[in-house]
N, C-alpha and C positions, 0 to 999 in steps of 0.2 A: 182240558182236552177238547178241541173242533172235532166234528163229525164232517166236517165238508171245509176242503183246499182245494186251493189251485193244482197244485202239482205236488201229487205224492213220489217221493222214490224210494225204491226196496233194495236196500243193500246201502250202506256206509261207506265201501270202499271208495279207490279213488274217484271213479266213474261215479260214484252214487252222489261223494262230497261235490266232486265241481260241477253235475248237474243241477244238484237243488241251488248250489251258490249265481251258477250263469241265470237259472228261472227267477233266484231273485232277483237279481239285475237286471231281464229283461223282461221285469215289470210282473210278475205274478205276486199277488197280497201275501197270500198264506200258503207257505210251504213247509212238507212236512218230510224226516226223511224216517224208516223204518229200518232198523236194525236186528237181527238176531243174536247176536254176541251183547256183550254185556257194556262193550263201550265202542265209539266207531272208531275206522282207520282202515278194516278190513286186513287182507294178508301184510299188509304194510308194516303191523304191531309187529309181527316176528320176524320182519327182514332187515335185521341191524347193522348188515355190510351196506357200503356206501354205493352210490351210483344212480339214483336216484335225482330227477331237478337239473339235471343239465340244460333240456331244450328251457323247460317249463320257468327254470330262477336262473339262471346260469349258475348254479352252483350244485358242489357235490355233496346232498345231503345222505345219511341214513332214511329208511324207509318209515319210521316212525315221525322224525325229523320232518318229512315232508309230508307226510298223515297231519300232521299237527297244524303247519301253517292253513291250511284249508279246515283240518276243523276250529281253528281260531274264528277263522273270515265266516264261517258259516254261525255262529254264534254270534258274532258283533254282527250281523247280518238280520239274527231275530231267525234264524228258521229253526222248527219244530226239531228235536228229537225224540223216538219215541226206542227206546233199545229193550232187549232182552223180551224183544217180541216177533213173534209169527204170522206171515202172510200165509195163510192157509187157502186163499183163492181170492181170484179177479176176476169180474167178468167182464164183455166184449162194453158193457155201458160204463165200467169202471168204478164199479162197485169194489172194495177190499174188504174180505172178512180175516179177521186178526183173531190172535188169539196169544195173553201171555198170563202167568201166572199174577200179576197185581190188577188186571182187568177181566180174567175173562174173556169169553169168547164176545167177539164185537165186530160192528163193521165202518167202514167210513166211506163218504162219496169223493172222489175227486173228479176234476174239470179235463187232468189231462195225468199219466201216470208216465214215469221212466222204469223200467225194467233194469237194476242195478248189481245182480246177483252172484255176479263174477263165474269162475270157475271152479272144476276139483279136479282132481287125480284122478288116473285111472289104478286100478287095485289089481290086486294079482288074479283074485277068481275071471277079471276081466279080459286078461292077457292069458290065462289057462298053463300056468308054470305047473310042471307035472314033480310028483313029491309026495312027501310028507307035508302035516301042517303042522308044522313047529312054530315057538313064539321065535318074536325076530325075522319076523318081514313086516315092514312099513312103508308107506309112501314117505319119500325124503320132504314131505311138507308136512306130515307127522312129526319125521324126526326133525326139523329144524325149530318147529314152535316148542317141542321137548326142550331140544338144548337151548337157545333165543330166550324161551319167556320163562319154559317153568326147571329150567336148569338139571335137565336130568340127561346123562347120558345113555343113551338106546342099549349099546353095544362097545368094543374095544378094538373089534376088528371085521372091516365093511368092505364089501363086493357092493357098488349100486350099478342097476340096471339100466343102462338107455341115458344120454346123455344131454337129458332138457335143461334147462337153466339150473331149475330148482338142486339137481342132484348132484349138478358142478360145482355150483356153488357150496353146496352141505359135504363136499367132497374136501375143500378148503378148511371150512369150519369144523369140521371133526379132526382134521388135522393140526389144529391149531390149540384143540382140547385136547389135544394128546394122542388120539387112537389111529389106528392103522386103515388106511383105506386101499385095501391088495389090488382093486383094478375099478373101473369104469368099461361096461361092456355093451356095446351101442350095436343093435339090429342091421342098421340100417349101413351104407359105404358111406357116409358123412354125417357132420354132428346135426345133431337136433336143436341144439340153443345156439346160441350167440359166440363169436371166434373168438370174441374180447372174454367170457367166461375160461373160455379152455386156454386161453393163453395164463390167465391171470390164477384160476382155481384149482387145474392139473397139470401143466406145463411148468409153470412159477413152485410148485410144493412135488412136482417129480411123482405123480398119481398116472399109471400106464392108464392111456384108453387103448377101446379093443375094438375096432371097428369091424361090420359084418358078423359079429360074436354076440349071442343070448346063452340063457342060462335056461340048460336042458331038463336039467331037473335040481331040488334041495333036498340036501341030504340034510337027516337030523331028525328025531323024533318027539324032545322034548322042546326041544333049542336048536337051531341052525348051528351046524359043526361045520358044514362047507355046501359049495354049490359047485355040480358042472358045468363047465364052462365049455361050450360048442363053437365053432365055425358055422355059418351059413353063407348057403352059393345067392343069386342075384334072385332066386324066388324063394328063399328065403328057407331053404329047407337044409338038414344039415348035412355037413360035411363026416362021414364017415372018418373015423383015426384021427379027427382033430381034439377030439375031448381032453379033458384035464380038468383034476379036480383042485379046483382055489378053497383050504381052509379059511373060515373065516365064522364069525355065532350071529351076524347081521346081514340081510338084506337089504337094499335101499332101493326102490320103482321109482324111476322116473322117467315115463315111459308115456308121458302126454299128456294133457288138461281135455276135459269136457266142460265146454258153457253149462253154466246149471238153467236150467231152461223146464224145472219138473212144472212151475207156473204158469210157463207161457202154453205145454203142452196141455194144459189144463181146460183152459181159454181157449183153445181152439188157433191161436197164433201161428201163422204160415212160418214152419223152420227148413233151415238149409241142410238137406242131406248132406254137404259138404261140410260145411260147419257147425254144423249142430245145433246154430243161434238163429234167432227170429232173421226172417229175407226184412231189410230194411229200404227206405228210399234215401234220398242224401240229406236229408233232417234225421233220419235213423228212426223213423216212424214206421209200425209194421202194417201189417194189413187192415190192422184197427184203428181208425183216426182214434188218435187222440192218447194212444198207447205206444211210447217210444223205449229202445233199447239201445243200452252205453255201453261200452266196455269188453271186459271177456267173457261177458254172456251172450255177446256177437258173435264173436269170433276168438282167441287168444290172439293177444298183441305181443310184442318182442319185448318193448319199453311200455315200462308206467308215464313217463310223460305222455306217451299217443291215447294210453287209456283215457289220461285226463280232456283230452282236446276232443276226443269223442263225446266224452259226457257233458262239454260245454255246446257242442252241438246240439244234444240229445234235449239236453234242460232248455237252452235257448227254443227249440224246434214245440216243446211242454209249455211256455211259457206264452209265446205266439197263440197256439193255442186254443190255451185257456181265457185267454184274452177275445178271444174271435178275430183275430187278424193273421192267422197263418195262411196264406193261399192254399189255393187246394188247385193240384195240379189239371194242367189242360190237357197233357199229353207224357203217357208214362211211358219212357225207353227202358230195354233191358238190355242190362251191363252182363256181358257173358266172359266166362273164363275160357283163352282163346290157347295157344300153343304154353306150354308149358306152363301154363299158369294153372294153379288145384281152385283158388277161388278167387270172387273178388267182392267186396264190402266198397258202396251198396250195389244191391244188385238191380237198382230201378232206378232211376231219378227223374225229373219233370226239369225238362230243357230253358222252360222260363226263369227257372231258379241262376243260371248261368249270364241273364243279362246281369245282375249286381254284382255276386261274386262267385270268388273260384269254387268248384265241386272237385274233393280230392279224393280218388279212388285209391282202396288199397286192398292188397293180395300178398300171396304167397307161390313160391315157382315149385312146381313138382320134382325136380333134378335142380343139383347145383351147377352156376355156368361160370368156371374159373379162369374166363379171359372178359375182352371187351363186349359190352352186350347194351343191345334196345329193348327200350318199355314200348311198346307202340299201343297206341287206340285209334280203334280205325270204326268206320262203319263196312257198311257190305261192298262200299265201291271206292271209297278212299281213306288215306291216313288222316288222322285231323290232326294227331302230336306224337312227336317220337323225341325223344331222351336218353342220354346214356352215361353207363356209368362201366366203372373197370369190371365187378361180376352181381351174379345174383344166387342167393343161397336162398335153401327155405327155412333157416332158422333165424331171418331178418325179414321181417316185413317192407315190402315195395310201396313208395305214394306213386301216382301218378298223378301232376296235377291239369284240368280242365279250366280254361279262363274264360272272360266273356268275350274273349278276341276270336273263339271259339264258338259263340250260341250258333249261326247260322249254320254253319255245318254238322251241329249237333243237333237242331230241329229238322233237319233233313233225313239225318239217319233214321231207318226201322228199327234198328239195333246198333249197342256198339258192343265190340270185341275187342279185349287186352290181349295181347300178343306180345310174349319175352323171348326173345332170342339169341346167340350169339352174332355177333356182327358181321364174324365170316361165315355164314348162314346167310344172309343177307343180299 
């Protein structure tokens, strides 16, 4: 084992694999990646429905499927792994103290570190569901590694809450194991994951969703016997005489991700009240030179292929570097979230970067827009690029891309602002 690399990265997932793989390739010696699970791939191991590698292979793989060919390439590649171990702190000089049971507690220096940590669920004491605390409430990314890896079924008959990828999908796959999934019931007036989930996972297998509808309280004291199921009006509060009780002995939360970021909070790392994840520039480097952040510990992305193109950013941007050749900006613009837009990734970039190549900014829209609609970036007195497409949800992530046909009125701007619209708004 080295005590000093080029480019360490924490976390195995997909973000973690194509960062260390892009740092090898763009010239970093010694790269190491750190894992806490016992072998890498990250959430990828338990996600054996297909969909997976379209942009990235053009094809349709399984999510282990596609875990695999990247940790192929990262081993014919010669880079470190170090698994079934813990990053217990970083500091701003990039120091890491580790700690796993065949070593001991330890530290390592690196030259340049990626932040690869992915995300989690949120839980129920998070969301504050009033009740009893009976067994049978899980997060459905609980329950999917249950059934996926270690083959055990949760429950027989399932309410999941809130309609994010994770729970649409686990809504299919319990259905397919045989058990009953009584409803899908989503907070919010529109879904929270992707249309191609609800068409394919509850529409295709005849699973009701309940749009505007949470779950008031759980009944059951040993074991969930059922949950009420409420109405709520546009702030979210309930509908009187809507209630009804759905029998049912299982729970399922899917009810949003948080970037795991307990690390970066540690360090001192500048994070986005909006998103939770380190403020990046358009290498994905935070406030700390020399300290970059991939993935869905940025932000939570739609598709794993974008994860992946982040983290060849992330490790590219590591690898620079660690080498001493990364420029270091002249001049930092800030990317601001303009009309209906909740964020946008990155939130800084350095306009010189834009004479070579493209800077693609990406967000998510506050309200879905279900006709024709503009992406605009503008500065304070002009558009510089608008785009369009038929709508914009917020359970799809927006690119907008920025070219070098673009620098000059990008070095002019004080600021730029993303602005999404509809077109008869316009």
């Amino acid at each position: 084992m080295k005590h000093n690399y080029d480019v360490v990265v924490i976390g195995a997932g997909p973000a973690g694999l194509a960062s260390a793989i892009e740092a090898k390739k763009a010239g970093a010696e010694k790269v190491l990646v750190i894992e806490r699970d016992r072998e890498p791939g990250g959430i990828l191991l338990q996600c054996i429905h297909n969909g997976f590698g379209l942009h990235t292979f053009k094809e349709d793989l399984p999510g282990p499927a596609y875990a695999q060919r990247f940790i192929d390439e990262a081993r014919a590649l010669g880079i470190d792994f170090m698994l079934d171990t813990m990053v217990m702190e970083i500091t701003p000089e990039r120091l890491l103290w580790l700690s796993s049971a065949r070593k001991g507690y330890f530290s390592i220096d690196a030259k340049a570190i990626v932040l690869a940590m992915g995300c989690r669920e949120r839980t129920r004491p998070q969301i504050r569901i009033p009740g009893m605390r009976p067994a049978g409430v899980f997060t459905a990314g609980t329950a999917q590694r249950w059934v996926n890896v270690q083959g055990f079924m949760p429950g027989k008959r399932f309410v999941i809450l809130g309609s994010g990828d994770i729970g649409m999908i686990m809504a299919r796959r319990l259905t397919l194991e045989g058990a009953r999934v009584e409803s899908v019931l989503e907070v919010q007036s529109y879904l929270s994951g992707l249309m191609r989930n609800y068409v394919q996972c509850l529409e295709d297998w005849n699973v009701p969703l309940h749009l505007r509808h949470t779950v008031k309280r759980v009944i059951g004291k040993n074991r969930v016997e059922a949950v009420e199921a409420v109405a709520v009006d546009e702030k979210w509060q309930f509908v009187p005489g809507t209630e009804r009780i759905i029998p049912c002995d299982t729970l399922l939360l899917s009810v949003g991700l948080i970037p795991e970021n307990e690390l970066s909070k540690k360090a001192g790392i500048l994070l986005s009240a909006v998103t939770g994840g380190p403020v990046v520039d358009q290498n994905f480097q935070t406030n700390f030179p020399g300290i970059f952040a991939a993935g869905n510990v940025v932000h939570v992305y739609d598709l794993v292929d974008y994860v992946s193109e982040a983290g060849n950013q992330a490790g590219h941007g590591a690898a620079l570097f660690a080498n001493g050749t990364l420029a270091k900006p002249q001049k930092s613009i800030k990317v601001n979230a303009g009309k209906n837009v909740r964020y946008v990734v990155p939130q800084f970039l350095d306009p010189q970067a834009l004479k070579d190549e493209a800077i693609v900014l990406q967000c998510r829209v506050t309200q879905p827009i279900e006709e024709d609609v503009w992406f605009e970036v503008r500065s304070e007195s002009q558009s510089i690029v608008r785009r369009s497409d038929r709508y914009a949800r917020p359970g799809e992530m927006v690119s907008v891309k920025l070219t070098p046909s673009m620098f000059d009125d990008v070095l002019k701007a004080g600021e730029l602002f993303l602005d999404i619209y509809a077109k008869s708004e316009a």
